[in-house]
Each structure stands twice: as C-alpha cells, then as structure tokens.
N, C-alpha and C positions, 0 to 999 in steps of 0.2 A: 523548456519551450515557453515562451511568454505569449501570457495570457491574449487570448484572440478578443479585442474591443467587440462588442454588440452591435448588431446593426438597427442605429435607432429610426432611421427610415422608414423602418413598416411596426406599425404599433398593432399590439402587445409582440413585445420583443419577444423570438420564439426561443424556446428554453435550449439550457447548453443538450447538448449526445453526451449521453451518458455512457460509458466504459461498459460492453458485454460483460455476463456471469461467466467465470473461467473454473468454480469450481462446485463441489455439492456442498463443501463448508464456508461460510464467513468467513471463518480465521483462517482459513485458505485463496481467500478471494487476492490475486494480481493483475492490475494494479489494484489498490484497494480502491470502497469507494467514496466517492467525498460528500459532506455534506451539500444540495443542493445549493445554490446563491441567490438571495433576491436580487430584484433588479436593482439597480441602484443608478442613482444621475452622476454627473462625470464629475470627477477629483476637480471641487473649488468651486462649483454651482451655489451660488448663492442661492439663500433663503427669498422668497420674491413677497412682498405686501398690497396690494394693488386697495385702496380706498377712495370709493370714488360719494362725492356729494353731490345734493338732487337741490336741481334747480337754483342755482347759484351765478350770478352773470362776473364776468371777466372785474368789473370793479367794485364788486361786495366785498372780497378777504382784504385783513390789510395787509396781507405778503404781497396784493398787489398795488395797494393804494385806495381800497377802500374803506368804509366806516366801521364795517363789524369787527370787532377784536378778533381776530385768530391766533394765539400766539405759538399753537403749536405747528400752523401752516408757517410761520414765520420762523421759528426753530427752525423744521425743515431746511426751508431755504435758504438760510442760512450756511447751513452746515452740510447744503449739496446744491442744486441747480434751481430756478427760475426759466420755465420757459414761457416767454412771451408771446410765441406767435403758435399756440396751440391749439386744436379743433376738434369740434363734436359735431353730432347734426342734427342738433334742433331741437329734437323730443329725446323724451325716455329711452324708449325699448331698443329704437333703433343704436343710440349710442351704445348701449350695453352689450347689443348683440355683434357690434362693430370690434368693440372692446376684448372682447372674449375670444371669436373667430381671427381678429385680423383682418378679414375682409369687407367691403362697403358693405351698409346695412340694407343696399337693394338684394343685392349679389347672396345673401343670405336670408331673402325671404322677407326682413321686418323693415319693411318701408314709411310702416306707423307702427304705432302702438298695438299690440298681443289682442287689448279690445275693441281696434279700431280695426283687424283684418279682414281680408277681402279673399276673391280666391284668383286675382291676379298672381303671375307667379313674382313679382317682385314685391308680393305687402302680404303673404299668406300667414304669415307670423310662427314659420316652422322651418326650422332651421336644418338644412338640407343634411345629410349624415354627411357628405364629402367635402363640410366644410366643418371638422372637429374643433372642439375648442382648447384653450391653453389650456385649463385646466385635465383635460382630458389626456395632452400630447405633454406635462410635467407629469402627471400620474403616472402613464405608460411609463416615465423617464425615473422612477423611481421617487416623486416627490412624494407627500403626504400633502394632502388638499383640504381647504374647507374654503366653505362660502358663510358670510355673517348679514344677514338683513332683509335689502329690497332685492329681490328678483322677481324682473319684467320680462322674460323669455319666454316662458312653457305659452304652449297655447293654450286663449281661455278654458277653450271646452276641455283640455286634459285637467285642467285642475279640480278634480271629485275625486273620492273614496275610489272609484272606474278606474284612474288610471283615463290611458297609460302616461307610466313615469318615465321612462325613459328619457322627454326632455323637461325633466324636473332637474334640479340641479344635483341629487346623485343622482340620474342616469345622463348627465352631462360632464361625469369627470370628477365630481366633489364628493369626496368620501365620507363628509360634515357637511351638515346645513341645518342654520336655524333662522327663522326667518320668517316672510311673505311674499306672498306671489301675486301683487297687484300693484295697481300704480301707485298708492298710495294706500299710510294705516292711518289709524289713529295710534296718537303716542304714549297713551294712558290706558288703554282698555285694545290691544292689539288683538288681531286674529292672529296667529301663528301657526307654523308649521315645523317638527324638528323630523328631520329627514323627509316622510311622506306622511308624518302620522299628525292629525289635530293633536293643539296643546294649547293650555292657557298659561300664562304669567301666570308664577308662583306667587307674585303679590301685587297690591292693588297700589294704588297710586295714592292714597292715607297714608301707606305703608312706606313711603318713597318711588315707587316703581316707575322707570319712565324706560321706553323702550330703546331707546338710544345707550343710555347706560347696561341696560339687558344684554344687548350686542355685546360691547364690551366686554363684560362680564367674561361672555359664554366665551370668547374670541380667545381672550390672556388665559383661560383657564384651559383651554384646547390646544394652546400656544405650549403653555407648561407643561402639558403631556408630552407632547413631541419632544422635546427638550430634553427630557427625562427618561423617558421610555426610547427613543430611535436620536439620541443627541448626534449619530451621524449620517444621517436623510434629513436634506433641506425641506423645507415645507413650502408651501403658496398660498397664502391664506388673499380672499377676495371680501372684504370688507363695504359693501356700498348700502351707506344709510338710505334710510327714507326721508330724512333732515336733507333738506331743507324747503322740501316739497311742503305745500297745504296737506292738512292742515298745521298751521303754526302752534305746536304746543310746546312749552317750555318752562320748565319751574318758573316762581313768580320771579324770583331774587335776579335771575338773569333778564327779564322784561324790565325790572328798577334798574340795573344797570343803567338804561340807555336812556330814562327819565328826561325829558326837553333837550336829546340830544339833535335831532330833525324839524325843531321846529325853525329851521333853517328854511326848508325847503329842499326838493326837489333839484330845481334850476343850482343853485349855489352850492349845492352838494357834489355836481357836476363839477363844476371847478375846484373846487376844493381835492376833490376825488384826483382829478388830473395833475393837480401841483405834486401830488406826491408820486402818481406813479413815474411824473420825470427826475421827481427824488432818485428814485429806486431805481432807475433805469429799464422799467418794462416799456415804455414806450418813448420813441425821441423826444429832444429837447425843441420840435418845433412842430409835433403833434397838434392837430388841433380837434376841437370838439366836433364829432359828428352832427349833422343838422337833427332838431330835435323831429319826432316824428308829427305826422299832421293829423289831426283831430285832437289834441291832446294838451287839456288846460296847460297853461302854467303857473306854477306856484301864487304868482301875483294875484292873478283871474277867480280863486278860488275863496270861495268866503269865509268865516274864522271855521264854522261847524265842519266844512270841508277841509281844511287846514289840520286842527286839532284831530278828528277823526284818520284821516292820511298819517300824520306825524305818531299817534299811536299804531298804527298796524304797522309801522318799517320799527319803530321801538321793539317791536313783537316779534317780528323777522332779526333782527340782531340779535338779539338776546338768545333765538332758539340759534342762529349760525353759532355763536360764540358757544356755548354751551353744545354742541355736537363739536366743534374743536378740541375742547377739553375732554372729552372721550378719547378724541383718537390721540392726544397726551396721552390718556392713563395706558394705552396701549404703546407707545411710543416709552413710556417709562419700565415697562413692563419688560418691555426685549431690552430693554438695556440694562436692567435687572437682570436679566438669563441671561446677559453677555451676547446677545444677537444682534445687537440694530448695528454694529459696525459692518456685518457680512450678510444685510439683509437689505436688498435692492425694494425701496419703498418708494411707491410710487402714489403723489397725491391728488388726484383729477377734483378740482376744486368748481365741479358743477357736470354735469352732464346735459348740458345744452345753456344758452341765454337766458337771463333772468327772465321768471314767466311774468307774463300778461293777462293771466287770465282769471285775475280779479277784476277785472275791471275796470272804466276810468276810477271810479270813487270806491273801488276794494267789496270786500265782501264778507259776510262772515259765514256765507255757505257758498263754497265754488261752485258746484252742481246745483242752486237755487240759479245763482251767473249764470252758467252753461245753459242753459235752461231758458237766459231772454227777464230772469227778474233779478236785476239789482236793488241793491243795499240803500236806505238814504244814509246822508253821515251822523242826523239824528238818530235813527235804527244802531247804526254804529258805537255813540258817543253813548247810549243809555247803555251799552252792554261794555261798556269802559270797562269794569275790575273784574268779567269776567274773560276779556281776552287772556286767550294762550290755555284755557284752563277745560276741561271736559265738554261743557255746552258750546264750544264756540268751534267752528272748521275754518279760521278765518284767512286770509290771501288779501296782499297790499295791492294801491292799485297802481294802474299802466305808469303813471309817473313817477313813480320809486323803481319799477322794473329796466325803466330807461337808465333812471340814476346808475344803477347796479351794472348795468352795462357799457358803464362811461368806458372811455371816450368814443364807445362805439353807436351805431344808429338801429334801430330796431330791438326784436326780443328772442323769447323762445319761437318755438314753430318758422321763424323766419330763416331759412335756411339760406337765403338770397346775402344777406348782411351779417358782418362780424358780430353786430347783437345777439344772433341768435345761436353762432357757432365756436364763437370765439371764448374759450374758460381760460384760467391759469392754471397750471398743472406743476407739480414740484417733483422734485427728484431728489432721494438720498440715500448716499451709498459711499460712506467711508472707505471702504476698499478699492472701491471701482471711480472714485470722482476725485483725482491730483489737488485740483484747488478748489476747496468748496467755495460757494456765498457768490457764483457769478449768473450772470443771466444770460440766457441762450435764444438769439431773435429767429434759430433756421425755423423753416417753417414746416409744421408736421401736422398730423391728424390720430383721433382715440385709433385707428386701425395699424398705428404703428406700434402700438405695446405692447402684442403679441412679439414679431418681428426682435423686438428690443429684449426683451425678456428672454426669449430664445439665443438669442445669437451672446446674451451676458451667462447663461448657463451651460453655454455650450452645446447647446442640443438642436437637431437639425430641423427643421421644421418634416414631418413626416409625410411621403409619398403616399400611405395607404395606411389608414384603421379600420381595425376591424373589417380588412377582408375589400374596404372600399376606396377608390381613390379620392386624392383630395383635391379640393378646386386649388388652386394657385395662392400663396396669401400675397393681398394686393397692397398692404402696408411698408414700410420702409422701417430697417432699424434705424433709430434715436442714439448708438451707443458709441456712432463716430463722432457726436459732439460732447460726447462726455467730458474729452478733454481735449477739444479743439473749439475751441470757441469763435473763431471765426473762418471754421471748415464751411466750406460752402454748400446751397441746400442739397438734401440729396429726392426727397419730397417734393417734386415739381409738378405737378399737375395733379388736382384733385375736381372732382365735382360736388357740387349739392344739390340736394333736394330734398321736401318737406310741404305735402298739402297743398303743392302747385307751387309756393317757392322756390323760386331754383338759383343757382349760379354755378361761375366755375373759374377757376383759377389756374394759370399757366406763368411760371415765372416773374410772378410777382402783379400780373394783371389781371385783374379780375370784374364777371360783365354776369351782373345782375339783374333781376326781374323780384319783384315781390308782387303777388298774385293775391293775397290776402291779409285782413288784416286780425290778427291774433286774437282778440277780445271780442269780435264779431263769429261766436261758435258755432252759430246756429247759422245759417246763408238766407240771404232774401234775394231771392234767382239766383239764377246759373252766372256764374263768370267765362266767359270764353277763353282761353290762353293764348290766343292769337290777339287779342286784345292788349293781353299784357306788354307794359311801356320794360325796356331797356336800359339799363343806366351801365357807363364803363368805368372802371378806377384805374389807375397806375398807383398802387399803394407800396411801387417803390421809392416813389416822391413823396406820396399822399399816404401814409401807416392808418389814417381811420376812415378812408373810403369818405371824404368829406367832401370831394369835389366829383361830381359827374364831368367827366368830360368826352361820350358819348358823341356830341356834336364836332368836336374838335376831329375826333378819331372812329369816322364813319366804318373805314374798313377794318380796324382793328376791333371793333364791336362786333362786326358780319363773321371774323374767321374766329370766334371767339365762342358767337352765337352756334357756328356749326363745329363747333368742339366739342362742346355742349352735349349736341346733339347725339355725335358719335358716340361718349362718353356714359351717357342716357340707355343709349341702346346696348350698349356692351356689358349694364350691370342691370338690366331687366327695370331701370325706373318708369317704362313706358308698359299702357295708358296711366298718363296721368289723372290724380285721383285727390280733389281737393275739397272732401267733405270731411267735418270734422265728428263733433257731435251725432249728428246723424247716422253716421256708419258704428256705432256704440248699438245699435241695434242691428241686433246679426240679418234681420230681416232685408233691412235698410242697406247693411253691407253687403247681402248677397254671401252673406259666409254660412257654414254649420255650426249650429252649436250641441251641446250634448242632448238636450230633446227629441232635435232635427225635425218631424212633423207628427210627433205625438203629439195627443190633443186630452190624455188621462194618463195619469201617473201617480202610484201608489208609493205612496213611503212606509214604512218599519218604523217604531217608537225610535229604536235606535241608532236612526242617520244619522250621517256626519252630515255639517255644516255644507253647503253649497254658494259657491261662488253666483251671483249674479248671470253668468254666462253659461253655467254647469246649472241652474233653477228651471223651472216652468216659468214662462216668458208671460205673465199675468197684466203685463202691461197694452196701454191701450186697446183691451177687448171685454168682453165679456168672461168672466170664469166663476166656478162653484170650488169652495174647500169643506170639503166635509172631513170633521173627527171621527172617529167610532172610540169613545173612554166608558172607561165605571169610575165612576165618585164615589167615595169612599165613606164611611159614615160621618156625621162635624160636614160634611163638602167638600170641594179644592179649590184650589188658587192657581195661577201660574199660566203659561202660555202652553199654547198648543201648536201654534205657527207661525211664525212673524219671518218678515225680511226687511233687512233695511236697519234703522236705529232715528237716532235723534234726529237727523237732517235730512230726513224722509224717508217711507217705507209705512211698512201695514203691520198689524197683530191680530191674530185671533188669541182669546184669553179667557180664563176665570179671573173675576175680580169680584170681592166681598163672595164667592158663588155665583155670581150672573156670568151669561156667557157674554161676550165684550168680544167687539171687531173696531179697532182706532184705525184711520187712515191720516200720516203724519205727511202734509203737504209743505216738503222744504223746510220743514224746522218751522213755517209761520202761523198754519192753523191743521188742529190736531180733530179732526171728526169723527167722533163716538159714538156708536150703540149699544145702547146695554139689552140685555132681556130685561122685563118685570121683574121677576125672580128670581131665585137662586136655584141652580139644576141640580133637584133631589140625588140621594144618591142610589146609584144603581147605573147598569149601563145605559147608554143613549150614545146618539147621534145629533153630534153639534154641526151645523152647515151653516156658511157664510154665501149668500150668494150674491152676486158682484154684477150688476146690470151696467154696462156702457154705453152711456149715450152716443157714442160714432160724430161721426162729420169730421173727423181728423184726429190727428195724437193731442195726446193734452187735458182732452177732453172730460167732461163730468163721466158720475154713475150714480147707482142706489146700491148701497149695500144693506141686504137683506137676513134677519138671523133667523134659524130655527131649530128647535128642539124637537125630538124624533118627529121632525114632520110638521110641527105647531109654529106658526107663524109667534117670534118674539120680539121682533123690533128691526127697524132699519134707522141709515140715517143717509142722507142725500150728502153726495162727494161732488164740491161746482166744477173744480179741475182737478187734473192727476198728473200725475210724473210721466213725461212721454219718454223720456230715452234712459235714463239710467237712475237707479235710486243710491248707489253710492260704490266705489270702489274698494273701500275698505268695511264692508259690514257684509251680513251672511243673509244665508237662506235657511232657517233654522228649523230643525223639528222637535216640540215639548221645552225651548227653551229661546230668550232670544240674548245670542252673544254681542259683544261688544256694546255698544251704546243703545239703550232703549229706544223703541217707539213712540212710548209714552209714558207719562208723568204715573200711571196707576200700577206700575209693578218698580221695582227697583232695579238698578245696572247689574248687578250680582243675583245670585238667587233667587231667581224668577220662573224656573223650572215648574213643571208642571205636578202637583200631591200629589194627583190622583192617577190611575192606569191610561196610559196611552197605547190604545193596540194601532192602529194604523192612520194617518193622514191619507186624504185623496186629494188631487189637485185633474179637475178639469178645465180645458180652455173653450174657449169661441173662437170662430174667426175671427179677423178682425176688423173693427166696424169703424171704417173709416166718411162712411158717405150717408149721408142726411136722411137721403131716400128713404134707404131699406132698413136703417139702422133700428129701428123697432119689431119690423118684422124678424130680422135675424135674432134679436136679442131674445122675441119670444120662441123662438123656432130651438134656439140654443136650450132656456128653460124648458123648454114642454121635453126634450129629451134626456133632461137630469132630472126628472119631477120622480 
C-alpha cells in the first residue's frame, strides 16, 4: 500500500496510527512494529537563506548602481535574479514582521517599531498567534531553523529574565538564535542573547571581535551541523544584520577604503548613481531623477567644514555596508564548500526600509542626542575625525547622503508615501530553481511575498491552523512565477502603505501619495492634522521614479485612488492613525504597558539579569531614590552598583578610588559627577542616590544627592536630562555596567562591583511635569523615602 502523504495543513502534523499489540511477545508481534518517522519536508524542498540588511536605500549596493562595494550582492545576482521593483515599509519592525508572517505589518500588529507600540490594535507590536510565521510553518514541515542577528519583533516589555518567550525567536519557530532583540547594537561591545539566556562576546574588539563577523561565525558553523548530522532535512536559516543601521562601526581598513571617494558630493553622486543603474538595467533608459527633497542643502550650499565632515560619515557608512557584504561572502562560500548553495533558495533583502534620515541635515555622531532636538556641528564632527567607526563614536550621515542612497527615488526611511522610503533591492539565487541566471525582474512585489515564495518553492502549503488556531489569510503573492518568466505579467497588483501618517497606495502601476511628515524632524512642534495633508498622483508606468505629480491633470483618478486607500486602511487595522515618533518611545507617552506598569519600588537581587530599557524602572523625567545595601570589604571596593545607559547617555552609581560616585552622562557631551569626601569604610552600609527633578516638562534638570547610612555625602546639580530614551542598544544593569560605560572612571570590561552586593532598590516619583507644584511634590516624594 503506498505510503499516505501528511496533511501539512494543520501544523504539528498529527503523528502516523500506529498498528494494535496482537501478541503477549515481541517476536510474536503481526504486523511487526516500525520504527516511528520524523516529520520531514516534501522530496526536493530546498534549503531556504533569507538575509536581510538594515537601513540601506535602493541605490547604496553596487548590484544596484550604487557607490558602496558589494561584491557578494553582485555574485548573487549575477548568478540568479535582480529585482527591481521590490518593497518594504519604511521602518524596522514592521518590515521584519511583514517578512516572516507574509501578512501587512498592520494586519499583524507592528505598525511601528516593538518601542514605539501603542495599544491600538494595528501598532500593539504583538504578533497575533493566527498569523504563524515561516519559520514556524518550515519547522512544522520538517525544516531545522535558526535565526542569526537583529530581531525587532518580541515585545519590549517581553524582553526580561520574566519572560514570557514565547514571541522571542525560539518560541516563534527558530530552534537557534543568537543575537539581539532591539533596534539597534553596538558592533564592538554587543548585548546578546543565545536562545533566552544573556551572553557576552567571547572576545573583545583588541581581540578582532566585531559582531557582524560573530554572526557569521555562529551561522557557517550551525550550517555545518546540519550538513553533517541531518544531511537529508533542508534547513531555513534567517540571517538579518544589524549593519547597516547606526551606529556605523567598522574596522578602520574598510572606512580607508572609501578615503576622498564622496567628496563629489551628494547632488553628483545622484547622477553618477543613475548612469549605472541604466547600465545594469534596474531602471529604464529614460528614468529620470526624482525631485530633491525641500529643506535640504545642496552639496554647493554647504561650506568646506560641512562638506568634509558629510563626505567622512558616507566614507564610514560604505566601508561598514561593504564589510557586512563580505560576511555574507564567507557564508555564501561556506554552502558552497558543503555542496549547498546550488539547492539553496537564497534570498538577499538589501535594506529593510529607505535609506535613513535620521542623522540629520549635517549627520551626527549620536542619533539619540539628534532624536532628542540637539545636533552635531561639523566642527564637533571633524575634531572626532580618526575616531569615527571606532567605539566612542554612534555615528549616522546626514539627510543628503540618505537621498543619495535612495537614488533615483524622492524621500527616505519612515516615508512610506514615496519609493524612497519603500523601495530596496532584493536578490535572488537559486541554481536549481532559476533557467537563466544574471536577468532582472521589473514585476512588482512587496517583503510580504517571501513567505508566499518560499512556501510554494518548497512545496508546502501554507497551513489552515497551528497549534490548535486558525490562521489569518497570507496576504502576499508568490514571486516564483517570475523565476523564469521574465516578462510574466504582475501578479502583485494592489498594495498599500503606511508609516507615522505617511501613506500611499498602489493599483496597477498608479500610485497617489501623501507624505504627512518629515523624517529628521523626530520630536513634533504641534499637531499635524491629516486632513491637511496635500495629495500628489504618479503614473509610474510612464513615470518609474514618481518624478512628476500629475494629480492636477488627473483629479478623479486621485479621488478613487484616495478611497482605495481608504478601504485598504480599514481592512488591515492602519486606522487611528498615529504619527508620533519619538515621543511614543515612552510608554507613558504611547499609552502602552511596560513591565513595571505602575509600580513606583522595585527590588532587585545582586544577581539580575540585564534589563532592556523598556523591561527597567522608567527613572526618567521624575523624581527617584536608588539605594544599595553592600559590605566592603577590607582594602575597600571598586565597581558599580547600578548604571543604565553607557557612553551616549545614561547614569551610574559606583565606587571609584572607594568614594561612593553617581555620573549622569548627558548624550555623550557632558558627564556630571559626585563623589563622597571619602572612601566608604568597610563593613555593611547603605549607599543611596537621591535624584530631585526639577518638573516643568521632560528634559528637564535635577539634584542628585549622595548618602552613606543616612549622612549627607555630596551631590551635584544635573541642568538637563534624557527625556525619552537613553539608548537602544545598552542595558539596565545591576553590580555591573555592560556594553559601553557611562563614564570615563571605571573601564568598558571589568567594572563589576569587589565588594558584596546584597540588594539594589529603585523607587520612583510621579512625574513632575508642571512648574507649580514641582517642588512641593519633589519634597513630598523625599520626606516618604527619608
């Protein structure tokens, strides 16, 4: 009788009926019985790679016609597909989680960023169970899974020691993960995570260590298991850097690479950018440049300090894209080493939204200083010349390299309205699966078709029900009819966007725009109306870079365009619209939960783990007390006791020389100190930092106050503070502070606490936002910690 296929429809496929016991002996058992069967995916399922790069705009790689070396995106494409007219939406989280489900990123919850969620049901940043992910519905299928890097999914408050994991990436399908779970690290001194459990780099960045390479590593060397151990179960491996996001770090020798290769300019770089990709045939031969954006120098306008300054941080940004290329080389050499990249369907997303903007006009060399309302001069810039790319610096180019990078489109990141912001290159390679490699494919698609694609090349059906639950619809289209029909026509015909009140949408090649804000302005000065918002149309089947409005021309094809939109809006939960950026970074501000919720005292154990930003006591703009309770030991101690944050802002409590020591690190530009008089004897005591807020709004000053069991030791006066966020990539640490210090008086490593740490306390104040009462609350707050 031949074997009965599985029914991959409802995941976890239910196990075979196993043959009744027919006797009291074994070796009397008819029929015999057989050994059980794992699952396994269907006879010729390719191995699947999916790598995807952060923050990279449509004309940065040169597979597409831009300036930074790629040559392993150009291998690729070479030796498989070029698609031209590919799409993301705007930000992070949301692509990723587009990526992974199949479905729009409202339709699944992440309508912004995991830090920026709300408790609207279309931006919650928690991804419904009845929209499962590929990795989830390849695993059911008998894959073997891993994920390598950035993941932007789990929600903030899930990410603590607490749990819950479940949408961490193994309780999302990946049976491997090593990596981070924020929008961005640093690339030298990384927080990581391998499975659920904290982990630091085995080595330090003296050593060689840069965490792009780390990936790698772990990726080929996880790769080879599988190879060796199950050489007949394809695997899925999901590789997405945190390259090439801020901060730009990168060996020095890839920043000399690009040594006076920009100081072209901006403007000329455009052009330049565009001659080749009519070389290459990603865009037609009578393309023209999209209008540049408005408020935003040009090249000419800029004076040499701004010039030189500009032309070093895109030097910094090439060198760190090219150098994350050559990673996914050593990976790309690796399978073909093990005999796999012929039967391994690799897919390369070469950005996950439009080149960002959010350096600034003149760049920065702390984004969250930018975010925050205080730019860089290009003086400030040009003195920290030879330390770009290199541990002190979190640096981001500015709005006019971000345009460059998105030639010949108009806009950036966050712009979800404009090809700028949505429009990557994306590569395809797959010897088995692609007839004629090396061509270029103009249909038009979106990240929400690579589930879709991947599925229907593996042969597996997308599933009706996991785990017991039904699944939303997947709303992407497969990609794998143009594999090898190059001028099959589209099958992707209506898409919408939206992104912090940009919106648009697309029907058959027309597309009717609104851009509602502008990307480098993070912080709002008043409310924007959306009824306000002006209208622009394209026919970018004449027009491929949306470079002519012709809204006026074509009144009513604007109007049934505009309520396409609309319909389109409503049917994937993008409605109320919600175009704060910054601001909603504070859960308070967003109206979300975070793991505190309205505790106002919170005890820690010597032995925490590390806490995310969003999983800490929210110390910002109020009032709060930190008390130690240690023994020093005889000689004294050293080391910290609490700090959050690191070099580019945040706070420490600490011994240093023995005195007890509270820094408050304002943005990386001034670092404000107290010491005690003396060094704290030893024996137990109780060290307490107490933190007075001046109120009248976020931002605002304090006094921080020291004391030893009780005995007033010193303060020092803080004039501003960090109102929304102290960093994405650094911790909330207790007896230690990880990744990059707070300050200059302990060291990046080894800064731990000598002496006993029995318990940290963190209590809060309300918050004192208003002028009036802000003294009376501040003492009301004291007199009940006294």
């Amino acid at each position: 009788m031949p074997e009965r296929p599985p029914d991959r429809t409802r995941l976890p496929i239910a196990d075979d009926h196993q043959p009744d016991a027919t006797s009291l002996d074994v070796r009397d058992q008819d029929p015999a019985f057989e050994p059980r069967q794992p699952v396994r995916a269907p006879k010729g399922a390719p191995n699947v790679v999916v790598v995807l790069l952060d923050d990279m705009g449509f004309g940065a790689p040169s597979a597409f016609g831009g300036p930074c070396r790629m040559p392993t995106a150009e291998r690729l494409a070479d030796g498989g597909l070029r698609y031209s007219r590919f799409h993301v939406t705007a930000i992070c989280s949301p692509t990723r989680q587009a990526l992974l489900t199949g479905r729009n990123h409202h339709s699944v919850g992440m309508g912004v960023t995991t830090e920026m969620a709300s408790s609207s049901p279309g931006y919650t940043g928690i991804r419904p169970l009845s929209a499962a992910t590929l990795a989830q519905t390849l695993s059911g299928n008998g894959y073997n899974t891993a994920a390598f890097g950035k993941w932007h999914q789990t929600p903030a408050r899930d990410v603590s020691a607490a749990g819950p994991f479940d949408r961490w990436p193994t309780g999302e399908g990946f049976e491997k993960f090593y990596g981070f779970l924020c929008a961005e690290m640093n690339h030298w001194y990384p927080v990581l995570f391998d499975g659920t459990s904290p982990v630091e780099p085995e080595r330090k960045p003296e050593d060689g260590y840069h965490l792009s390479e780390d990936l790698v590593d772990r990726a080929i060397d996880w790769m080879q298991d599988q190879r060796s151990l199950k050489p007949d179960s394809p695997f899925f491996m999901y590789l997405p850097f945190g390259a090439t996001h801020a901060p730009y770090h990168v060996p020095r020798e890839y920043r000399d690479k690009y040594r006076g290769s920009f100081d072209h300019g901006w403007n000329e770089q455009r052009e330049i950018t565009l001659r080749k990709q009519k070389e290459l045939g990603v865009v037609p031969q009578d393309a023209e440049l999209a209008p540049w954006a408005e408020g935003v120098p040009h090249w000419d306008d800029l004076s040499a300090a701004e010039q030189r300054s500009a032309a070093a941080l895109m030097e910094l940004y090439a060198g760190f894209a090219e150098h994350t290329d050559d990673q996914v080389g050593r990976l790309v050499d690796a399978l073909e080493e093990a005999g796999s990249l012929d039967d391994t369907l690799f897919v390369y997303v070469l950005g996950d939204n439009g080149a960002s903007a959010e350096g600034g006009l003149g760049g920065t060399l702390n984004e969250h200083r930018f975010a925050s309302g205080i730019p860089d001069t290009p003086e400030f810039i040009l003195d920290h010349l030879d330390e770009l790319g290199d541990a002190t610096t979190h640096a981001h180019y500015p709005v006019g390299w971000a345009l460059a990078m998105n030639t010949p489109y108009q806009w950036t990141k966050q712009v979800a309205s404009h090809f700028g912001g949505t429009r990557d290159g994306m590569v395809v390679h797959w010897p088995n699966g692609i007839a004629e490699p090396g061509g270029v494919r103009d249909q038009f698609h979106h990240v929400i078709d690579i589930v879709p694609t991947v599925l229907e090349a593996a042969g597996i059906p997308h599933p009706s029900a996991v785990g017991g639950v039904a699944q939303q619809p997947i709303e992407g289209t497969s990609m794998l009819y143009s594999f090898n029909e190059p001028h099959a026509p589209d099958r992707h015909r209506l898409q919408y966007f939206e992104m912090v009140g940009n919106r648009g949408i697309y029907r058959d090649g027309w597309t009717a725009v609104t851009r509602h804000g502008t990307p480098w302005e993070m912080v709002q000065d008043g409310r924007r109306y959306f009824d306000d918002d002006e209208w622009e149309l394209y026919d970018t089947n004449t027009d491929w870079t949306q470079a002519h409005d012709i809204s006026a021309e074509h009144p009513g094809k604007l109007a049934e365009l505009k309520q396409l939109f609309l319909v389109e809006a409503a049917r994937h939960n993008v409605f109320p619209l919600d175009d704060r950026m910054t601001e909603r970074e504070n859960p308070q501000e967003a109206g979300r939960l975070d793991l505190m919720g309205d505790r106002r005292s919170v005890t820690f154990h010597a032995g925490a783990k590390r806490l995310t930003e969003e999983t800490a006591p929210n110390v910002k703009n109020r009032s709060h007390v930190l008390t130690a309770q240690v023994t020093v030991p005889d000689g004294g101690a050293e080391g910290v006791l609490l700090a959050q944050g690191g070099r580019f802002g945040g706070w420490s409590v600490y011994l240093h020389e023995g005195r007890l020591c509270y820094a408050y690190n304002y943005f990386g530009l001034q670092v404000h100190t107290a010491r005690s008089a003396d060094p704290v004897p030893a024996g137990p005591h109780e060290l307490r930092v107490e933190f007075g807020y001046d109120g009248g709004g976020v931002g605002r000053g304090g006094t921080a106050a020291l004391s030893v069991d009780g005995a007033a030791a010193g303060e020092v006066v803080v004039p501003a503070t960090i109102p929304y966020y102290f960093a994405f990539d650094e911790t909330f640490d207790i007896g230690v502070d990880r990744a990059s210090p707070v300050t200059d008086d302990y060291p990046v490593v080894d800064n731990a606490f000598t002496g006993t740490l029995h318990r940290v306390r963190v209590d809060l104040g309300e918050d004192l936002y208003d002028d009036a009462d802000a003294a009376q609350q501040r003492a009301l707050f004291r007199a009940g910690h006294e």
